[in-house]
N, C-alpha and C positions, 0 to 999 in steps of 0.2 A: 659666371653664369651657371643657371642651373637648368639640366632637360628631364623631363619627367614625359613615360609612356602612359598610355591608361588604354582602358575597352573602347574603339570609336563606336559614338552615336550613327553610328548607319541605321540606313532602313532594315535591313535585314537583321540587325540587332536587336530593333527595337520592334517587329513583326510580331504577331502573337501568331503560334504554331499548335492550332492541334491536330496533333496527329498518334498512334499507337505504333508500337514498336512488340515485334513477336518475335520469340524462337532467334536472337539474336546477340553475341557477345557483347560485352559491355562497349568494349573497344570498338565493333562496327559500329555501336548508338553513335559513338563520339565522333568517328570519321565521319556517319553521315552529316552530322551537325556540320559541322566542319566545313565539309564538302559546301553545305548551304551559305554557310557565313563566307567561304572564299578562304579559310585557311588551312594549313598544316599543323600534321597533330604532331606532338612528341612527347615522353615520356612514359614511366610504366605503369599499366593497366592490370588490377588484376584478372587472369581469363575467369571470369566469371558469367554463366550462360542463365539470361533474363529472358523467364518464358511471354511477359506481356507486361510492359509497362508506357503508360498514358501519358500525352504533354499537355496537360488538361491549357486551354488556352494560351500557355504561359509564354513568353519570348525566348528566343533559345539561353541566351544567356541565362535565363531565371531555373531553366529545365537542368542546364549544365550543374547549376549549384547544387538544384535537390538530387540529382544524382551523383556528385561527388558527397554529399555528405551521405546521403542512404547507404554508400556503398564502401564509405572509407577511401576517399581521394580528395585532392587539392586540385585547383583548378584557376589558369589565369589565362588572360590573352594577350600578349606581347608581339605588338607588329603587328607580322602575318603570321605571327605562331600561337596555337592552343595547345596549351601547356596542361598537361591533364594528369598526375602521378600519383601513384598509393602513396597514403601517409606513411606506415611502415618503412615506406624504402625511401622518404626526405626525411626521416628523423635519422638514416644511419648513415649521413651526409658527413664529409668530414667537416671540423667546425674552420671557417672562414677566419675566423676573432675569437683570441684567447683574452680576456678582460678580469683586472682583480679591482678590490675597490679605488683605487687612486687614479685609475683610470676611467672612473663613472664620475657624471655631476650629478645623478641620483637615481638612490634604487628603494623600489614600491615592490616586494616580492610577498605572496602569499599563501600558506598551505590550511586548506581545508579538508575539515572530516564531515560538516553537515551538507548535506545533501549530494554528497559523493557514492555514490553507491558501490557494493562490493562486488555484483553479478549483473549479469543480464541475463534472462530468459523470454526467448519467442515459442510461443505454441500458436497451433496452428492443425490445418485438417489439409489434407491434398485429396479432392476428391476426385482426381483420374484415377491414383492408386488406393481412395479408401483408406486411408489410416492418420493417425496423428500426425503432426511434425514437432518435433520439440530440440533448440536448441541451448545451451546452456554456456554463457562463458564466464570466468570468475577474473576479476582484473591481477594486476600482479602489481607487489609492491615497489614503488621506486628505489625503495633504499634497503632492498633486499632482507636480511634476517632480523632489521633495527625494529623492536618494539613499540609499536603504534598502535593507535585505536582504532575501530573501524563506525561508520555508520550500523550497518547492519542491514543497511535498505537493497533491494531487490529493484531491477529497473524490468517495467514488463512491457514485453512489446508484442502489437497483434499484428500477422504477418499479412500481407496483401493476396487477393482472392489468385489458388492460383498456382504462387510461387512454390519453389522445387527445394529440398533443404539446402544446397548450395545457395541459393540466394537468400536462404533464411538465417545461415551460417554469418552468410558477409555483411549482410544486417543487423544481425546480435555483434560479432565483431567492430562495427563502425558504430554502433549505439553507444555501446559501452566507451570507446576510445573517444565519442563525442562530450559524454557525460564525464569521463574522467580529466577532461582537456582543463578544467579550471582547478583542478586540485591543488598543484603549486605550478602557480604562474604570476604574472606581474609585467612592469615596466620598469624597462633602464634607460637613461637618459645618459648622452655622451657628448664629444664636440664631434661637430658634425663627420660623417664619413658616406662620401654618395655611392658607393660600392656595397654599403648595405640593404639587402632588400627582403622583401616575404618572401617564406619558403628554404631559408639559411640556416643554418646549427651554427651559433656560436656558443663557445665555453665561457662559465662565472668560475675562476680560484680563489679562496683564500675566503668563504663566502659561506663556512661552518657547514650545515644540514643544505644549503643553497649552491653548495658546491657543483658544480655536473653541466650536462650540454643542451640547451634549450633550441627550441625552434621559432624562429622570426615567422610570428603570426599575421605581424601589419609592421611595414617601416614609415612610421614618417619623419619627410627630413622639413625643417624652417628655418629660415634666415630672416632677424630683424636688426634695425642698428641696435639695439641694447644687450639684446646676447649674443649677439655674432649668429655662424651656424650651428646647427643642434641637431641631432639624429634623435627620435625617440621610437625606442623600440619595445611592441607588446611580444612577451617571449612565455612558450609555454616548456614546463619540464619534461624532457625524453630520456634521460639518464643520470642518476645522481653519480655522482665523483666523489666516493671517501677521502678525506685529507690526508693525508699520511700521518699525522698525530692520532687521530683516530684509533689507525692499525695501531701503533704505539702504546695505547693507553687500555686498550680492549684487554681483559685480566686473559690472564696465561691460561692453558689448558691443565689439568690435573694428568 
């Protein structure tokens, strides 16, 4: 048999909420939510101080989303728990599953240069203090010193009436790691294993330039009479893994 948790349809879920939030941590937004829905929060937040932000009619769970993604976090409800963490700190997860090809029924992996962009920059005007705000973040390469091309594209984002450069910071930050999220990413397909879920790092070896430790974006598991069970899991890249032939093959130093 199989159990599977999911977000319950409660009233309180499916409520439409507006209300404004001032001069408050990111983390209190979420405890109140929280508080409202009837659950416990867990996970890391980063301290990030939100001088006004709106829940323009939306249901909490829909508010939940646009601010883990605005602000670079992941976000689930399991049980009675709201699971709310920075991405940064579940991609340096240890990995669960070490996988090479003979252990996949099939891999869909793929790396893009179009419409990947190389930067983000927020401008912006703070009119309590009068002056510009300007953030600037440039992505960093996966595979370190290995010769690749770039787009060359700029991601421009306009910051909210208001906001403080900290939260203009964590903006440009989560912009940027949103837009790079599809760069090299894919699906793998296994026999099934119900211990895998979103939110896991597992590792690919033996898997050339696709070597490295990915993060489980969506798990899904299905059981039919013709294929038995099957995990398919959408995995994005957080760390590439040189081969050791690689090192190997890399010509000597003068």
């Amino acid at each position: 048999s199989l159990k599977a948790l999911s977000t319950g349809i409660r009233h309180a879920n499916r409520t439409l909420q507006p209300k404004a939030y001032e001069n408050m941590m990111l983390a209190d937004i979420v405890k109140v939510i929280a508080a409202r829905l009837k659950l416990t929060v867990s996970g890391s937040i980063k301290p990030i101080k939100i001088q006004r932000i709106t829940q323009y009619q939306e249901r909490d769970v829909e508010f939940l989303a646009r601010l883990a993604k605005q602000y670079g976090h992941t976000f689930k409800i399991v049980d009675k728990k709201l699971v709310f963490t920075r991405n940064d700190a579940l991609s340096q997860q240890e990995a669960v599953l070490v996988m090479q090809p003979e252990n996949l029924l099939s891999i869909r992996l793929r790396d893009l240069i179009k419409g990947t962009p190389d930067k983000a920059v927020v401008t912006g005007y703070d009119a309590k203090k009068k002056r510009a705000i300007r953030a600037e973040r440039k992505t960093q390469p996966l595979r370190g010193k290995a010769k690749r091309h770039t787009s060359g594209d700029t991601l421009k984002i306009t910051p909210n009436k208001g906001e403080s450069q900290a939260e203009t910071n964590a903006r440009a930050d989560a912009a940027l790691q949103d837009a790079q999220e599809e760069r090299c990413a894919g699906n793998i397909t296994l026999f099934g294993n119900a211990l895998l879920v979103a939110g896991q790092v597992i590792e690919l070896q033996r898997m050339g330039k696709f070597s490295g430790r990915y993060l489980v974006k969506q798990a899904r598991h299905d059981y039919s009479k013709s294929r038995g069970y099957i995990t398919d899991l959408e995995i994005k890249m957080v760390e590439y893994i040189a081969e050791e032939s690689e090192h190997n093959d890399a010509p000597a130093q003068p």
